[in-house]
C-alpha positions as CSV (number, residue, x, y, z in Angstrom):
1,X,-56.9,68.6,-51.3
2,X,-53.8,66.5,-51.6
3,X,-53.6,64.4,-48.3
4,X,-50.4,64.5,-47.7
5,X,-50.4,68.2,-47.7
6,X,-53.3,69.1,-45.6
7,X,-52.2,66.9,-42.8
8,X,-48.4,68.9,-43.1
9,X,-50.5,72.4,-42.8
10,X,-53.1,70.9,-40.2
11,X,-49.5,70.1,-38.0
12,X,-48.6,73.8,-39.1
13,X,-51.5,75.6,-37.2
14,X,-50.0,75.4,-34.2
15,X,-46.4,75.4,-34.6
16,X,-43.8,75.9,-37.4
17,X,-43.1,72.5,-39.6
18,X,-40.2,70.6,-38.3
19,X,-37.1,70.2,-40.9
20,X,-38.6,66.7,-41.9
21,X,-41.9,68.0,-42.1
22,X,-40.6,70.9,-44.2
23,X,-38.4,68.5,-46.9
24,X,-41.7,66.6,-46.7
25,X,-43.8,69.6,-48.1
26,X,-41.6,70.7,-50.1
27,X,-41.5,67.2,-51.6
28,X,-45.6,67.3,-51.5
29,X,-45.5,70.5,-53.4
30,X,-43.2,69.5,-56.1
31,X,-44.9,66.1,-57.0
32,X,-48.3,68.2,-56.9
33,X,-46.8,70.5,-59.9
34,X,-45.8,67.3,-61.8
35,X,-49.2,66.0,-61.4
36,X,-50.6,69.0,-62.4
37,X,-48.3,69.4,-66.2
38,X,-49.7,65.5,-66.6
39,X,-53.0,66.3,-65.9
40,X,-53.1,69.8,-68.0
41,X,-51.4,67.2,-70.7
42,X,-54.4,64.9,-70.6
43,X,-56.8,67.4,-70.7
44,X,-55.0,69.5,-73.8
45,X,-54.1,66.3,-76.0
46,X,-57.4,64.8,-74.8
47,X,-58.5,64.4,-78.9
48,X,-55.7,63.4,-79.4
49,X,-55.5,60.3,-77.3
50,X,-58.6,59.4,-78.2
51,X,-59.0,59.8,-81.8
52,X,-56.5,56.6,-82.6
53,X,-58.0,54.6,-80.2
54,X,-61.6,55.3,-81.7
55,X,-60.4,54.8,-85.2
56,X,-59.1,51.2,-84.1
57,X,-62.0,50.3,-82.3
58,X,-64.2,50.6,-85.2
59,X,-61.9,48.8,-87.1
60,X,-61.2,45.7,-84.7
61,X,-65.4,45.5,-84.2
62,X,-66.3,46.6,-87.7
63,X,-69.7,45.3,-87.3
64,X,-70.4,46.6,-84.0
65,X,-73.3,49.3,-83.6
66,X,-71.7,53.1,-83.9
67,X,-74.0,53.5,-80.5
68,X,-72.4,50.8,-78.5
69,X,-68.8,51.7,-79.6
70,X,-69.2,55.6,-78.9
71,X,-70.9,54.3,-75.7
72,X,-67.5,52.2,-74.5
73,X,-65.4,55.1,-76.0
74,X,-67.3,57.8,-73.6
75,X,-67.3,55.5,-70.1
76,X,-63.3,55.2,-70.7
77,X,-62.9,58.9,-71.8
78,X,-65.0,59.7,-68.1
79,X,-62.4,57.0,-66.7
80,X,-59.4,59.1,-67.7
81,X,-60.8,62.3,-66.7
82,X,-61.5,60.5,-63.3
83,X,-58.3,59.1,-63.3
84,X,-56.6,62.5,-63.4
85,X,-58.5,64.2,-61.2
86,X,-57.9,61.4,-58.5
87,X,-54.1,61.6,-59.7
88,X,-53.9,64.9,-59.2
89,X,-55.6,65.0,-56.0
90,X,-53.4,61.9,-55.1
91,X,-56.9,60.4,-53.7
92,X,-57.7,56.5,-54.7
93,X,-60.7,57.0,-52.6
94,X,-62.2,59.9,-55.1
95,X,-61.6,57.7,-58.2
96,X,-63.5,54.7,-56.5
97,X,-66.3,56.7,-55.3
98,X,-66.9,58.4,-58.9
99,X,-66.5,55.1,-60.7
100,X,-68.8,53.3,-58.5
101,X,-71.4,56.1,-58.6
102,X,-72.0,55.0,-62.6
103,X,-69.5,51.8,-63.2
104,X,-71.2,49.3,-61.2
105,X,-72.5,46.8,-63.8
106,X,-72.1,48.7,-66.6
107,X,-70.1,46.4,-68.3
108,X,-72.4,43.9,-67.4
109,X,-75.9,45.5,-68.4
110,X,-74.5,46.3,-72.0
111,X,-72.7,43.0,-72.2
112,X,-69.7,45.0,-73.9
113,X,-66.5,43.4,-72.0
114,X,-64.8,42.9,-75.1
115,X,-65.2,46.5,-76.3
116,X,-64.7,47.7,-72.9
117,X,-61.3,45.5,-72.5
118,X,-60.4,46.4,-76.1
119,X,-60.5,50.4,-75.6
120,X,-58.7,49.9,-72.2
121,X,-55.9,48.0,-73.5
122,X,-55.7,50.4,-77.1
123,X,-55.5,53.7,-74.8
124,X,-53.2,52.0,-72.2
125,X,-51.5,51.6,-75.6
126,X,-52.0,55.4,-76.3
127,X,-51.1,56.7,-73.1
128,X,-47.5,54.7,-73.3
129,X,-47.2,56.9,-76.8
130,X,-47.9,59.9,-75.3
131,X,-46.7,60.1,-72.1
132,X,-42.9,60.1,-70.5
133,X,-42.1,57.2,-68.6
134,X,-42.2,59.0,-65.1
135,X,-45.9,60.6,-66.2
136,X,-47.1,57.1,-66.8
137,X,-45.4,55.9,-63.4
138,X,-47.6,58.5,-61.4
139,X,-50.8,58.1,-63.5
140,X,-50.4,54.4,-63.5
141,X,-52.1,53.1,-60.4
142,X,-55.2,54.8,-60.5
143,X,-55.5,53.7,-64.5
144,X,-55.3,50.2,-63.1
145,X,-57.2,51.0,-60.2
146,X,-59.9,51.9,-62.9
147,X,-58.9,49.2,-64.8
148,X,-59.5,46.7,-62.0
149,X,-62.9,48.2,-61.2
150,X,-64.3,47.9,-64.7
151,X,-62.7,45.1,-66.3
152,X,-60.8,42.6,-64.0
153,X,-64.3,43.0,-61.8
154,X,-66.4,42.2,-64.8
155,X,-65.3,39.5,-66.5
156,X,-68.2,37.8,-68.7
């Protein structure tokens, strides 16, 4: 559940929320909506996010095995699942835990940090098509949150 919120109704079981504490859920409740259109965006136009950044993946490693690029396309479509899941949630903590249960050395094992760098940077590309400025602002941090975890953290 969304921190912020659970903590507002935990303070609720005993007494009726304070006029801050009210404005405070109310403000809780209508950036959970928002998150939820962006993240019922993601998953509808899912395809079609991905499908561009596929098609210029195989044409900036044309001589790349199909396995290896499907393989890079695949970890970053899981990233951007986990990334809206932990947006919606509002939880860093969730998208760290679920990218560290598979991410660790990933990169590394496959030795694919260009691919992996290239298909971050083409769907961050993507995503700033697709998305309204203010969607991209709240999906953001946990993109480079992923980001960091997978790419900065693996450098070859």
């Amino acid at each position: 559940m969304h921190p912020e919120i659970e903590t507002l109704l935990d303070q609720a079981e005993n007494r009726f929320l304070k006029g801050e504490e009210l404005i405070a859920f109310k403000r809780q409740v209508a950036s959970l909506s928002q998150r939820l259109k962006i993240y019922e965006f993601l998953r509808e136009k899912e395809t079609s996010i991905f499908q561009p950044v596929a098609n210029k993946l195989q044409e900036t490693f044309p001589d790349e095995k199909q396995e290896t690029l499907e393989r890079s396309l695949k970890h970053w479509l899981l990233v951007l699942r986990y990334c809206g899941m932990a947006m919606l949630l509002n939880d860093q903590q969730f998208l760290e835990q679920r990218l560290l249960d598979w991410v660790s050395g990933i990169v590394e094992a496959h030795q694919t940090h260009k691919i992996e760098a290239t298909v971050c940077n083409l769907l961050q590309t993507r995503l700033k098509e697709m998305l309204s400025e203010q969607a991209r602002a709240i999906l953001q941090p946990f993109f480079d949150q992923a980001q960091s975890m997978i790419i900065v953290g693996n450098k070859e």
